[in-house]
PyMOL Python script that loads the backbone (N, CA, C, O; Angstrom):
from pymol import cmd

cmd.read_pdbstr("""\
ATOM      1  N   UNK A   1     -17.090  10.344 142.038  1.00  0.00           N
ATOM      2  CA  UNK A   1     -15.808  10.989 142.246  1.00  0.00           C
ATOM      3  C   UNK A   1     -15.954  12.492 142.003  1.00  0.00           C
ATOM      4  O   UNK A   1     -16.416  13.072 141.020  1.00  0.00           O
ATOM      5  N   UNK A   2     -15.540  12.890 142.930  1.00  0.00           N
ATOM      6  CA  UNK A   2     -15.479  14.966 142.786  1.00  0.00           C
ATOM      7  C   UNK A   2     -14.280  15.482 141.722  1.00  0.00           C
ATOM      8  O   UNK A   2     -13.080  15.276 141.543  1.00  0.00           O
ATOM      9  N   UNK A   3     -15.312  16.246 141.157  1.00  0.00           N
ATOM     10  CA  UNK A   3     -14.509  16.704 139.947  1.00  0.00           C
ATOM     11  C   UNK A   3     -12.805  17.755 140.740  1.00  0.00           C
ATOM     12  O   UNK A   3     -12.726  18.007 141.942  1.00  0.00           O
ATOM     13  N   UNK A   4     -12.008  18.052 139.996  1.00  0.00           N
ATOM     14  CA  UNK A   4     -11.145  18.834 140.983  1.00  0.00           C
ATOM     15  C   UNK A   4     -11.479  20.326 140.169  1.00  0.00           C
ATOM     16  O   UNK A   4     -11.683  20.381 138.957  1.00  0.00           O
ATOM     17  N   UNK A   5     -11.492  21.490 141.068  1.00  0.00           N
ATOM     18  CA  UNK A   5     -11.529  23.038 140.544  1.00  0.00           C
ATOM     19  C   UNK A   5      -9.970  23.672 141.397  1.00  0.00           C
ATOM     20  O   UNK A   5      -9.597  23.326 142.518  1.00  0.00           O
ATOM     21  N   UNK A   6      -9.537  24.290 140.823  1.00  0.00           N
ATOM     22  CA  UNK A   6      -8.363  24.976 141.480  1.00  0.00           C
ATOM     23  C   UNK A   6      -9.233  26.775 141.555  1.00  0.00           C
ATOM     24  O   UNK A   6     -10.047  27.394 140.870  1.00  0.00           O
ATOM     25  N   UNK A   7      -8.663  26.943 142.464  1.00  0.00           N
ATOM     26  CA  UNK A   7      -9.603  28.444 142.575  1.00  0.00           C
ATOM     27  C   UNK A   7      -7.880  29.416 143.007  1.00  0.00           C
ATOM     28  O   UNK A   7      -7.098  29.405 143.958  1.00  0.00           O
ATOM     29  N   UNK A   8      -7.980  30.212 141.559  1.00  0.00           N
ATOM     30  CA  UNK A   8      -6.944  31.571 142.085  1.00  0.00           C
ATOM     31  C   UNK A   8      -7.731  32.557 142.647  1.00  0.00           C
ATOM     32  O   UNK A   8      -8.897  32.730 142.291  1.00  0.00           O
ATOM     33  N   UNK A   9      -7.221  33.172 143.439  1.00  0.00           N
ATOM     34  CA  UNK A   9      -7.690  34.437 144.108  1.00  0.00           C
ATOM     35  C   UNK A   9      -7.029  34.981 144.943  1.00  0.00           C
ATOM     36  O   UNK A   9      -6.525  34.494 145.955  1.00  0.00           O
ATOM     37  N   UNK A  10      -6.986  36.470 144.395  1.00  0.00           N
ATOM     38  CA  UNK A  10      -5.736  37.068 145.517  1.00  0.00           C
ATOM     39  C   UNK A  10      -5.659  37.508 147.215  1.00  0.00           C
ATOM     40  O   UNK A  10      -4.841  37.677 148.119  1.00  0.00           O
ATOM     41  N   UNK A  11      -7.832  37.581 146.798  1.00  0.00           N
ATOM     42  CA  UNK A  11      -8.309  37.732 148.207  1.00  0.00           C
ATOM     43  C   UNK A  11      -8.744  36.500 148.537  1.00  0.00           C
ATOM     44  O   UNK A  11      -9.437  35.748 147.851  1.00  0.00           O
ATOM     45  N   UNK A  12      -8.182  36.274 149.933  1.00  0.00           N
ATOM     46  CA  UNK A  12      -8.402  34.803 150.536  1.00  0.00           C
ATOM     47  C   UNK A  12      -9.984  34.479 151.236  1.00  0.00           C
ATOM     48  O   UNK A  12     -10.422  33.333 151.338  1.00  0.00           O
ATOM     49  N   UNK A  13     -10.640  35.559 151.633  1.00  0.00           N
ATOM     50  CA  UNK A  13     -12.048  35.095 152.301  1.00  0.00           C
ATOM     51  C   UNK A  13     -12.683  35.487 150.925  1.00  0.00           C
ATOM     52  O   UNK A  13     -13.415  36.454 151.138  1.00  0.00           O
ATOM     53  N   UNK A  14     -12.709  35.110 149.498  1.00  0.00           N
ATOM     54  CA  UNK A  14     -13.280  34.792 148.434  1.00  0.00           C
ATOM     55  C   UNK A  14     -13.371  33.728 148.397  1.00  0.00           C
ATOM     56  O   UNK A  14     -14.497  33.250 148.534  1.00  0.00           O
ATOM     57  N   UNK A  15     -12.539  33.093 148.250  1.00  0.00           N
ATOM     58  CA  UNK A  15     -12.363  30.814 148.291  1.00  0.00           C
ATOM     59  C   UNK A  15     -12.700  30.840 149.345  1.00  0.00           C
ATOM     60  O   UNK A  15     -13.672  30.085 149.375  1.00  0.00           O
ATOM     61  N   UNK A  16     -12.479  31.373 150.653  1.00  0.00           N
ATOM     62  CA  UNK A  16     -13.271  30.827 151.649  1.00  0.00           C
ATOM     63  C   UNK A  16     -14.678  30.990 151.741  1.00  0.00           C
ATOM     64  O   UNK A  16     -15.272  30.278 152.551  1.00  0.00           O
ATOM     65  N   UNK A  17     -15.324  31.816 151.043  1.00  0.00           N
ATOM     66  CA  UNK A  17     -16.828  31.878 150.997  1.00  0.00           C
ATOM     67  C   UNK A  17     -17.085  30.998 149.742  1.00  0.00           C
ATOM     68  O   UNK A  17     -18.059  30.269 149.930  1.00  0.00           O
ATOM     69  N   UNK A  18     -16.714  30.895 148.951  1.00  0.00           N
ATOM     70  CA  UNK A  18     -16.891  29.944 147.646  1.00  0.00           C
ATOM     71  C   UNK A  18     -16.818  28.485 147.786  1.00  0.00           C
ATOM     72  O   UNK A  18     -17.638  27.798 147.177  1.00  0.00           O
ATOM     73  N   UNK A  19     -16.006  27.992 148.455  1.00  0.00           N
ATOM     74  CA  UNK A  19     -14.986  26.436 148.771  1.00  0.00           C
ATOM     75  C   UNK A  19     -16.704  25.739 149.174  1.00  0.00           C
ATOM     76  O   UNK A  19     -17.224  24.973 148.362  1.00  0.00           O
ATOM     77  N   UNK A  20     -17.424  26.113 150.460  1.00  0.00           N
ATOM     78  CA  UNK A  20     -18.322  25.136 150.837  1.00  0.00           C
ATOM     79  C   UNK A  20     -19.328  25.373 149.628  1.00  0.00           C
ATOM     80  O   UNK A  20     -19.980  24.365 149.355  1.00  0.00           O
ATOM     81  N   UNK A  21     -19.520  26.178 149.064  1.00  0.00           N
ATOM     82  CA  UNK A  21     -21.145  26.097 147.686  1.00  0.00           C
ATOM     83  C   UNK A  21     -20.423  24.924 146.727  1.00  0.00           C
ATOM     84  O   UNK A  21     -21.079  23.929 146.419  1.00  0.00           O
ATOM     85  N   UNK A  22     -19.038  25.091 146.271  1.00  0.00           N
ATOM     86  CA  UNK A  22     -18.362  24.355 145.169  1.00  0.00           C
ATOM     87  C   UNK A  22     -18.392  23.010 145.685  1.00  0.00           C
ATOM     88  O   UNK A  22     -19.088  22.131 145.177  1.00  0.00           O
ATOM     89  N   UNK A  23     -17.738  22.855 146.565  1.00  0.00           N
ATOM     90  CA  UNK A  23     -18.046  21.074 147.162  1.00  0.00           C
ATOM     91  C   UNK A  23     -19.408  20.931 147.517  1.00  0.00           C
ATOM     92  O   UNK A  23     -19.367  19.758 147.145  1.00  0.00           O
ATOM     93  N   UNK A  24     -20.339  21.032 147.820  1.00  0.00           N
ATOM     94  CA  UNK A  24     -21.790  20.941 147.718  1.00  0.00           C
ATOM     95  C   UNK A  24     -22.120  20.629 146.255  1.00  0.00           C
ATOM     96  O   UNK A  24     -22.919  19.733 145.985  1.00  0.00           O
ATOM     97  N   UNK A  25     -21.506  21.366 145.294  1.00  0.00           N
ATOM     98  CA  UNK A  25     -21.514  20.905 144.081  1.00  0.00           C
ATOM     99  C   UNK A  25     -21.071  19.949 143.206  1.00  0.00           C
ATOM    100  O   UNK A  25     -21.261  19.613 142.037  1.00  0.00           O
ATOM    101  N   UNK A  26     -20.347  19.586 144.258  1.00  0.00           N
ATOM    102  CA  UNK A  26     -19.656  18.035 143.648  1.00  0.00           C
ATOM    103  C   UNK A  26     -18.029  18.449 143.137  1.00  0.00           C
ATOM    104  O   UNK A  26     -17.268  17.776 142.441  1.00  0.00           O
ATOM    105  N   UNK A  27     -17.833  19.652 143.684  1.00  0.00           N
ATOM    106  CA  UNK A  27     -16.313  20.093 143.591  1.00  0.00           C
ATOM    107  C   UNK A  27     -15.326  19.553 144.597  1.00  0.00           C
ATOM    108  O   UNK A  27     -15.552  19.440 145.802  1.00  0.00           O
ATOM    109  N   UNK A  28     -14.096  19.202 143.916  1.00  0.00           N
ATOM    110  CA  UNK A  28     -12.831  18.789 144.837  1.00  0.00           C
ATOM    111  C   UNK A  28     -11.807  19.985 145.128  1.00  0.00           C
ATOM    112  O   UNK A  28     -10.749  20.019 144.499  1.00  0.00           O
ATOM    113  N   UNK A  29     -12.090  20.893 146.005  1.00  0.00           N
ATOM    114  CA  UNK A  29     -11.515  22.303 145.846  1.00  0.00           C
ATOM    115  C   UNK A  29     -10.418  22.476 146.140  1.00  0.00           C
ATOM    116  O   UNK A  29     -10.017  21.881 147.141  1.00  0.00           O
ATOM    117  N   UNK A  30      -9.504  23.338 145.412  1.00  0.00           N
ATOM    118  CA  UNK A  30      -7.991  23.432 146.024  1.00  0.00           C
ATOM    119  C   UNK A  30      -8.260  25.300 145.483  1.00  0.00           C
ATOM    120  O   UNK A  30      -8.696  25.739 144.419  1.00  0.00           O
ATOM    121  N   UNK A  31      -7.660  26.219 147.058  1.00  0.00           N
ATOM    122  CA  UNK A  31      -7.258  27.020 146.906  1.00  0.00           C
ATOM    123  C   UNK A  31      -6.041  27.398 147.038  1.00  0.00           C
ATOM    124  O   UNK A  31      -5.178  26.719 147.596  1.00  0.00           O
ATOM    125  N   UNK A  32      -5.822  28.761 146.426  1.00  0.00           N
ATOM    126  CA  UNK A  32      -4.250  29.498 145.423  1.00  0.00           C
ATOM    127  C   UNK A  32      -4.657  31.038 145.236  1.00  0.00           C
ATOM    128  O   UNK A  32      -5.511  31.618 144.565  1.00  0.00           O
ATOM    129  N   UNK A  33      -3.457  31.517 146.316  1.00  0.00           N
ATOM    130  CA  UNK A  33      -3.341  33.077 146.385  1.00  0.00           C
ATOM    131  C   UNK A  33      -2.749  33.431 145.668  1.00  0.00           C
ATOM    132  O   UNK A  33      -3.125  34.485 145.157  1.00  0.00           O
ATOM    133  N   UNK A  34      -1.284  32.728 145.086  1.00  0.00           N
ATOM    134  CA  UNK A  34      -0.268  33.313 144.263  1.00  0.00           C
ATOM    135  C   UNK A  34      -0.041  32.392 142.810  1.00  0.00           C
ATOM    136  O   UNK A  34      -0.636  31.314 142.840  1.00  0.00           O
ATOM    137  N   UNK A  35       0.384  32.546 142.121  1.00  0.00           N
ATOM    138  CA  UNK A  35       1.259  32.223 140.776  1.00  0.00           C
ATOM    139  C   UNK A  35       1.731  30.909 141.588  1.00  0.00           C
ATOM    140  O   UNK A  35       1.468  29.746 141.279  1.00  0.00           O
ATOM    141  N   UNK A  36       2.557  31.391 142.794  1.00  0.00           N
ATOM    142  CA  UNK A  36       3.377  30.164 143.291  1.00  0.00           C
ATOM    143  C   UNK A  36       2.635  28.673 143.739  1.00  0.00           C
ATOM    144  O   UNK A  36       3.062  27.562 143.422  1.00  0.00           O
ATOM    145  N   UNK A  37       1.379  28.961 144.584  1.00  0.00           N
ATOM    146  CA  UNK A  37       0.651  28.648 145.077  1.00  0.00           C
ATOM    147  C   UNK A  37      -0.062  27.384 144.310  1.00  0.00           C
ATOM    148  O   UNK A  37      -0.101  26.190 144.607  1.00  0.00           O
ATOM    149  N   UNK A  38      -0.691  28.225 143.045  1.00  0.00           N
ATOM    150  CA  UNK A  38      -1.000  27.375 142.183  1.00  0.00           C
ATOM    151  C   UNK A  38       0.087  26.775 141.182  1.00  0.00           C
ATOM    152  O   UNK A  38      -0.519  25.900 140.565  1.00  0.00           O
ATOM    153  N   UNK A  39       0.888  26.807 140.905  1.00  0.00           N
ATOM    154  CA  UNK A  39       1.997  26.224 140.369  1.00  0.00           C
ATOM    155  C   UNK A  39       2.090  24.733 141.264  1.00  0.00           C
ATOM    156  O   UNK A  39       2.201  23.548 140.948  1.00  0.00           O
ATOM    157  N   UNK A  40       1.991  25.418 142.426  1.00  0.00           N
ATOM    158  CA  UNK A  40       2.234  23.660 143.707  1.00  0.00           C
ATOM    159  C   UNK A  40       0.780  23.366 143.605  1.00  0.00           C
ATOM    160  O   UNK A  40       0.629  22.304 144.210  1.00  0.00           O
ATOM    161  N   UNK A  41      -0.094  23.674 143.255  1.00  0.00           N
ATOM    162  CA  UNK A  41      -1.515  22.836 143.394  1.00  0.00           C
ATOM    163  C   UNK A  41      -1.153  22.449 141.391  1.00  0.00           C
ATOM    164  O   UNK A  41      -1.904  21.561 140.988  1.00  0.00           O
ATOM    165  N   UNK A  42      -0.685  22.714 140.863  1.00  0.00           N
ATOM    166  CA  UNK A  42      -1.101  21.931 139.711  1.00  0.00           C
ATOM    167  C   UNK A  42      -0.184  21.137 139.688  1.00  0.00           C
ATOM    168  O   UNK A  42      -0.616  20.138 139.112  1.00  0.00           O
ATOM    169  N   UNK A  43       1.093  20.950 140.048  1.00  0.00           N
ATOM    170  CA  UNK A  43       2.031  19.820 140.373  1.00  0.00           C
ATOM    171  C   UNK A  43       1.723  18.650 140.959  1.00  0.00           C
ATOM    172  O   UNK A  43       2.134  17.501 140.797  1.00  0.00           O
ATOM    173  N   UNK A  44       0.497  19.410 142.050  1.00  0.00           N
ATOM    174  CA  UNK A  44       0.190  17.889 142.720  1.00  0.00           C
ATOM    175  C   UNK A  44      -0.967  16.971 142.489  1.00  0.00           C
ATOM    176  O   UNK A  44      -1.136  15.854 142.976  1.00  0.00           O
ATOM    177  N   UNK A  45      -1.825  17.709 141.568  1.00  0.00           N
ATOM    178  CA  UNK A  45      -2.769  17.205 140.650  1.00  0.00           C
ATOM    179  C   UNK A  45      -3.806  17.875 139.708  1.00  0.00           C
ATOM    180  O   UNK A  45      -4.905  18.381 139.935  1.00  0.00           O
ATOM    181  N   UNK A  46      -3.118  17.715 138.631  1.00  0.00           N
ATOM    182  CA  UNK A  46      -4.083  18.786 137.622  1.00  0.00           C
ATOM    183  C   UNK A  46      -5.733  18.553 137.591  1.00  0.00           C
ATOM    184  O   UNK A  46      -6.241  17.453 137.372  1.00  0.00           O
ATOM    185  N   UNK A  47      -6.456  19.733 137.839  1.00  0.00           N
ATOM    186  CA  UNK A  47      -7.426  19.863 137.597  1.00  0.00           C
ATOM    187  C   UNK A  47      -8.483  19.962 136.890  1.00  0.00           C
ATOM    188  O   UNK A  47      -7.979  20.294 135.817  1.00  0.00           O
ATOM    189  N   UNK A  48      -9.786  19.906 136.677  1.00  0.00           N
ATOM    190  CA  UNK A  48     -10.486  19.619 135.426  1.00  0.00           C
ATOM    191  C   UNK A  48     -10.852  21.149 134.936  1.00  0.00           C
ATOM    192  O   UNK A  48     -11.155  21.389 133.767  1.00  0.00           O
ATOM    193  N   UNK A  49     -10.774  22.425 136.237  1.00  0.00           N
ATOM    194  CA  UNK A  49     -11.138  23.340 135.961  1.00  0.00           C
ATOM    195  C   UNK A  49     -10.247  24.613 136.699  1.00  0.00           C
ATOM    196  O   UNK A  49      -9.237  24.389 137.368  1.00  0.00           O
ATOM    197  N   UNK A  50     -10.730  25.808 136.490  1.00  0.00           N
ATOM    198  CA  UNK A  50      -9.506  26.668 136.961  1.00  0.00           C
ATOM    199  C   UNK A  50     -10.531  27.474 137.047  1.00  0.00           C
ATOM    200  O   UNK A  50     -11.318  27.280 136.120  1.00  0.00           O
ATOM    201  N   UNK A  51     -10.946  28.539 137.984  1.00  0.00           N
ATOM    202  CA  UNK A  51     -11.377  29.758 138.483  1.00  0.00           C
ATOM    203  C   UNK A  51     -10.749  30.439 138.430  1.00  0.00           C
ATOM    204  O   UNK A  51      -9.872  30.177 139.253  1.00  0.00           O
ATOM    205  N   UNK A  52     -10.459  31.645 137.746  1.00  0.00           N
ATOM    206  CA  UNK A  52      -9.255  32.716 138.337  1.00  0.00           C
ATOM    207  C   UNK A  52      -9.782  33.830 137.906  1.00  0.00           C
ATOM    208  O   UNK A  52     -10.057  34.354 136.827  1.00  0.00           O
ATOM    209  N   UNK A  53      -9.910  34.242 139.907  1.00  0.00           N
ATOM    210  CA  UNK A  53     -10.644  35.863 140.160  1.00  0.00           C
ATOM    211  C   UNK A  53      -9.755  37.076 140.663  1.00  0.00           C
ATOM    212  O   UNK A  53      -9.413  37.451 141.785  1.00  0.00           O
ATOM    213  N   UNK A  54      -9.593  37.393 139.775  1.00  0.00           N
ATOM    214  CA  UNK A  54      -8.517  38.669 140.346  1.00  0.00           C
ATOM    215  C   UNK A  54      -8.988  40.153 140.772  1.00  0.00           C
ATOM    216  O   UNK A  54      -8.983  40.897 139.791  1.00  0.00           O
ATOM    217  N   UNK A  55      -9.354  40.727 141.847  1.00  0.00           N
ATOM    218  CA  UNK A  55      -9.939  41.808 141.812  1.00  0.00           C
ATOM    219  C   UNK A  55      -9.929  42.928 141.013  1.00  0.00           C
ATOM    220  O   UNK A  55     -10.776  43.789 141.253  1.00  0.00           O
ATOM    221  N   UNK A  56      -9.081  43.112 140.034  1.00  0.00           N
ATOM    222  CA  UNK A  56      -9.133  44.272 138.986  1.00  0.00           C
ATOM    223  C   UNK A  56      -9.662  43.900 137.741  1.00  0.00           C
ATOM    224  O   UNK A  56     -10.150  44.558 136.822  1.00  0.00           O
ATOM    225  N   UNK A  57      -9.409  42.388 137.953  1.00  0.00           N
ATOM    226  CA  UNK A  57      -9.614  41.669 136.030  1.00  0.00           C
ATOM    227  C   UNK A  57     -10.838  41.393 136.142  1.00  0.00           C
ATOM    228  O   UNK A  57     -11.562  42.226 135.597  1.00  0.00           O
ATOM    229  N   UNK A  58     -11.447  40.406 136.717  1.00  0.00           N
ATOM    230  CA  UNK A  58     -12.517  39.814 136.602  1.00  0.00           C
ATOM    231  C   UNK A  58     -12.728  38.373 137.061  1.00  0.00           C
ATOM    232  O   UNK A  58     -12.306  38.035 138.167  1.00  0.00           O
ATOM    233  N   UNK A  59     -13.254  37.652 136.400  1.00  0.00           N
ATOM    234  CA  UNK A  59     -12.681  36.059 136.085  1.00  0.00           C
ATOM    235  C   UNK A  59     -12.395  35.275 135.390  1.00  0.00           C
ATOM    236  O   UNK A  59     -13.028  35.514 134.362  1.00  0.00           O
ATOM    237  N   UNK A  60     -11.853  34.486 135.262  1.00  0.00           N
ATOM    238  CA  UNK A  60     -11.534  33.928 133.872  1.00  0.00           C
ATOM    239  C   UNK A  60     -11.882  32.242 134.775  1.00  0.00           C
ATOM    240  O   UNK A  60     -11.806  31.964 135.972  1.00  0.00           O
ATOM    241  N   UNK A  61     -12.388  31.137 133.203  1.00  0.00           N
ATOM    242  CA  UNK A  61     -12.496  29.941 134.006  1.00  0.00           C
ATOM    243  C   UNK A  61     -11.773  29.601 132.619  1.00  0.00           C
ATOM    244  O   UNK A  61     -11.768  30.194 131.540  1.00  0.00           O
ATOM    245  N   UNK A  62     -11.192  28.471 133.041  1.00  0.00           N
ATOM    246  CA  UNK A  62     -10.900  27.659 132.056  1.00  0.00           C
ATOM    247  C   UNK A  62     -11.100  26.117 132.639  1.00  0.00           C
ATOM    248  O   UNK A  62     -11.144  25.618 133.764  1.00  0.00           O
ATOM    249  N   UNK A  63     -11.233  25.449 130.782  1.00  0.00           N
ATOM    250  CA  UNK A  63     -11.656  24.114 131.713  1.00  0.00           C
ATOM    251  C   UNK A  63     -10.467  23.332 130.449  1.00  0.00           C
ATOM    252  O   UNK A  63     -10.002  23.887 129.453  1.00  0.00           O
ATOM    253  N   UNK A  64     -10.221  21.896 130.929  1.00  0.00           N
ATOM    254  CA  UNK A  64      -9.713  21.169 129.818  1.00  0.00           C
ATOM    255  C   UNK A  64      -9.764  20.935 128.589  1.00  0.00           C
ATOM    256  O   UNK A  64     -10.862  21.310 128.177  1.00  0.00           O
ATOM    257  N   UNK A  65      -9.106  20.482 127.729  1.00  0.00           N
ATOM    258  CA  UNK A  65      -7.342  20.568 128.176  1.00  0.00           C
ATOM    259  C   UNK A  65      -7.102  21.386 127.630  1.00  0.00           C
ATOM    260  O   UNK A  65      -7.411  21.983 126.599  1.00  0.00           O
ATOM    261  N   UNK A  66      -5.900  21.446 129.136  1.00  0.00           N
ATOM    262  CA  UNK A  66      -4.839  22.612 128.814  1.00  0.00           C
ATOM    263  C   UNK A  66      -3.820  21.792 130.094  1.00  0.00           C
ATOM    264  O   UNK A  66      -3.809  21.000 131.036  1.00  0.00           O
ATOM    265  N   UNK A  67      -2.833  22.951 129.014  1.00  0.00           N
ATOM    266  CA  UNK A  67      -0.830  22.031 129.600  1.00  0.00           C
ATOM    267  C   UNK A  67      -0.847  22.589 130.904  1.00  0.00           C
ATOM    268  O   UNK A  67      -1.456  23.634 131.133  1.00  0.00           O
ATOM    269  N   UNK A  68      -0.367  22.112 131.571  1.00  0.00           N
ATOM    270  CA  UNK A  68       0.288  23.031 133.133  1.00  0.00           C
ATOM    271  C   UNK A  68       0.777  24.442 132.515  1.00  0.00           C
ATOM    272  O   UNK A  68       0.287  25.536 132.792  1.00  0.00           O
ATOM    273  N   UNK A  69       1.938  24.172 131.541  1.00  0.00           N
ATOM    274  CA  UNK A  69       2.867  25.204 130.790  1.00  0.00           C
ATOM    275  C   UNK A  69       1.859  26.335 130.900  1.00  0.00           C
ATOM    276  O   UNK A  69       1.858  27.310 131.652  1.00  0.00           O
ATOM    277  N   UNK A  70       0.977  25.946 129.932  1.00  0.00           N
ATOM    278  CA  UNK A  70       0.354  27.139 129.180  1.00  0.00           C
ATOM    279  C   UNK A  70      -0.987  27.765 130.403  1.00  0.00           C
ATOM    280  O   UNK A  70      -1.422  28.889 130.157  1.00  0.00           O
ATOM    281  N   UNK A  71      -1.364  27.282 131.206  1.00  0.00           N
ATOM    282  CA  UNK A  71      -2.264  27.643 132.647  1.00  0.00           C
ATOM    283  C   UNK A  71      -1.249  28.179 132.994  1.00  0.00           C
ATOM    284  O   UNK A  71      -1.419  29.390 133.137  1.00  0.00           O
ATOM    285  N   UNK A  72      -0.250  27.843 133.202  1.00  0.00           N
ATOM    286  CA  UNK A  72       0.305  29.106 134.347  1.00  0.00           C
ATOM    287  C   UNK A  72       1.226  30.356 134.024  1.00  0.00           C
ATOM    288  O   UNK A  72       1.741  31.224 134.729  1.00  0.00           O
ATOM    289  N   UNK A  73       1.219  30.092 132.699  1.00  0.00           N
ATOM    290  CA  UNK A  73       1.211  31.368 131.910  1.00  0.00           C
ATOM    291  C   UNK A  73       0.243  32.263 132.185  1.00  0.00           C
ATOM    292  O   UNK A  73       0.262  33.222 132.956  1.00  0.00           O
ATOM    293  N   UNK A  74      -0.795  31.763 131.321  1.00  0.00           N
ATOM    294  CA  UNK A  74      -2.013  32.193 131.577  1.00  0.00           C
ATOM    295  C   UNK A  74      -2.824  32.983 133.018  1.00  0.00           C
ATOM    296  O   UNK A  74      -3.582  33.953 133.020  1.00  0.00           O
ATOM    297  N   UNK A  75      -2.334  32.161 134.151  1.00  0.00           N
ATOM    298  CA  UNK A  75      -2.054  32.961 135.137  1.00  0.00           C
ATOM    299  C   UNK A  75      -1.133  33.900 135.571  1.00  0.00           C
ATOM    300  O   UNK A  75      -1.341  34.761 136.427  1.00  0.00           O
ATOM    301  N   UNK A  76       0.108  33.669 134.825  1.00  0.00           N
ATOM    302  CA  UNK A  76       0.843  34.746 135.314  1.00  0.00           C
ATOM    303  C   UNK A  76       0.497  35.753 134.066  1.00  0.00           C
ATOM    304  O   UNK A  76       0.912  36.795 134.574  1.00  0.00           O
ATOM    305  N   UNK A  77       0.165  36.018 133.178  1.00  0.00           N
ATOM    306  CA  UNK A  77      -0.642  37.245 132.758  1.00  0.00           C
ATOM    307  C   UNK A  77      -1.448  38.020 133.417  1.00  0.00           C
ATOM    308  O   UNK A  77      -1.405  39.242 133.562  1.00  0.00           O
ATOM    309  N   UNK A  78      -2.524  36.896 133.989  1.00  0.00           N
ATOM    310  CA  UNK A  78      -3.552  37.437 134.738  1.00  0.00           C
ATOM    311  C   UNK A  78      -3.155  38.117 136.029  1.00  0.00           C
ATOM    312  O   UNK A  78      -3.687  39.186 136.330  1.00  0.00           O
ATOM    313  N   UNK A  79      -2.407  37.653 136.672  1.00  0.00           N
ATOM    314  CA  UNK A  79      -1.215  38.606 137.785  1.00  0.00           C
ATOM    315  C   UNK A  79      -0.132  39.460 137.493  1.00  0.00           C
ATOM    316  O   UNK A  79       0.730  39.655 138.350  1.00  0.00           O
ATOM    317  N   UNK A  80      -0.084  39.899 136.576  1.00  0.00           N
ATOM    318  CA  UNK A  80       0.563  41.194 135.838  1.00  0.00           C
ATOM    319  C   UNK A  80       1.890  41.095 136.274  1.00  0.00           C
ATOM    320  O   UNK A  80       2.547  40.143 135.852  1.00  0.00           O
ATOM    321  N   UNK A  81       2.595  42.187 137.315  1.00  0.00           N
ATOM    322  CA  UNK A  81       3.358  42.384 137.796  1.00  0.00           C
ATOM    323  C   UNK A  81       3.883  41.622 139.263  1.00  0.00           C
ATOM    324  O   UNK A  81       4.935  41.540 139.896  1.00  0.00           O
ATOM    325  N   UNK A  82       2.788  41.235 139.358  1.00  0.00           N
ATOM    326  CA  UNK A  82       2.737  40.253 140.420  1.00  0.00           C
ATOM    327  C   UNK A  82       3.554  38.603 140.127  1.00  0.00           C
ATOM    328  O   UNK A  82       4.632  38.136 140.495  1.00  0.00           O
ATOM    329  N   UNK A  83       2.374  38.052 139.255  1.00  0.00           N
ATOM    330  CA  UNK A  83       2.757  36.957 138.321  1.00  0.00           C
ATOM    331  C   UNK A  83       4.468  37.018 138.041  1.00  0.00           C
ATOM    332  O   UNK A  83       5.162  36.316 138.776  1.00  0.00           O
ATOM    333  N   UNK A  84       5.260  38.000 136.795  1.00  0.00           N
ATOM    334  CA  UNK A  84       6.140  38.242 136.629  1.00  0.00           C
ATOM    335  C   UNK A  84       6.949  37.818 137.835  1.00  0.00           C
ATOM    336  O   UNK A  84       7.511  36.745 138.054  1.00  0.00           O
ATOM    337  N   UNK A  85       6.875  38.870 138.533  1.00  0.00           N
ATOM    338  CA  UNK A  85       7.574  38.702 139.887  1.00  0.00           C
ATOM    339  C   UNK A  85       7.823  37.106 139.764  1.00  0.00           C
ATOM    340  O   UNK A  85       8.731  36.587 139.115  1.00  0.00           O
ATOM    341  N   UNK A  86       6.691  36.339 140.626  1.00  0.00           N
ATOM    342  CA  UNK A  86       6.610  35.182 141.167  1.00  0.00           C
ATOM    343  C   UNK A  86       7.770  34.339 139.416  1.00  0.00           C
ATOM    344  O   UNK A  86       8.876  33.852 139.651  1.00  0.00           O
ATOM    345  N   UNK A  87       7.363  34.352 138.337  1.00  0.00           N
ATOM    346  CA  UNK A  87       7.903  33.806 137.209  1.00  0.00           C
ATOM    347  C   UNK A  87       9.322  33.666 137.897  1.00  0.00           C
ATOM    348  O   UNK A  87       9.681  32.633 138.463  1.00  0.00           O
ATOM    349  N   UNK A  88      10.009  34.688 137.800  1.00  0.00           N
ATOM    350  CA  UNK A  88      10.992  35.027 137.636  1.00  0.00           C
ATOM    351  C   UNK A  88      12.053  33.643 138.568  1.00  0.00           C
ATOM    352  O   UNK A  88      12.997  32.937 138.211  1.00  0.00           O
ATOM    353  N   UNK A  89      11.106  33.814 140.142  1.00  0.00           N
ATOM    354  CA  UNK A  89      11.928  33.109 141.234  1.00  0.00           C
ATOM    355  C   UNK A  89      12.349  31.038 140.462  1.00  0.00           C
ATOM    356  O   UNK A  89      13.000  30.246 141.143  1.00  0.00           O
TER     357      UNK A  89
END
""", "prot")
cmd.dss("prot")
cmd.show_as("cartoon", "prot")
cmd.util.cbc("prot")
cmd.orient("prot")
């Protein structure tokens, strides 16, 4: 069984160059441009791991456990003003 990775990233041909090495790896990949994005990918099945590459920050991985709550916090930190934004709706 393929592990699941959720991959944030704000630039989209990043997960698209990443997605085929990760499933080669035995990854079940779900990509996420926004706060929002991944909010609906962790609703529809939480993952064992989290990628999140933001072009100014860096990356951050996190792996289990952790709450939905507190990941998408965690992401919306990592999306600053962006994140916020998306919180808010």
């Amino acid at each position: 069984m393929a592990r699941r990775l959720l991959v944030v990233d704000d630039e989209p041909h990043i997960g698209l160059l990443l997605r085929p090495r990760l499933e080669a790896a035995g990854f079940d990949v779900t990509l996420a441009r926004t706060l929002a994005d991944a909010r609906a990918a962790l609703a529809a099945a939480l993952p064992e791991r989290v990628l999140a590459e933001l072009q100014r920050l860096g990356a951050s991985v996190l792996t289990k456990p952790f709450s939905p709550s507190k990941l998408t916090a965690h992401l919306a930190e990592l999306l600053g003003d962006a994140g916020a934004a998306e919180t808010a709706s």
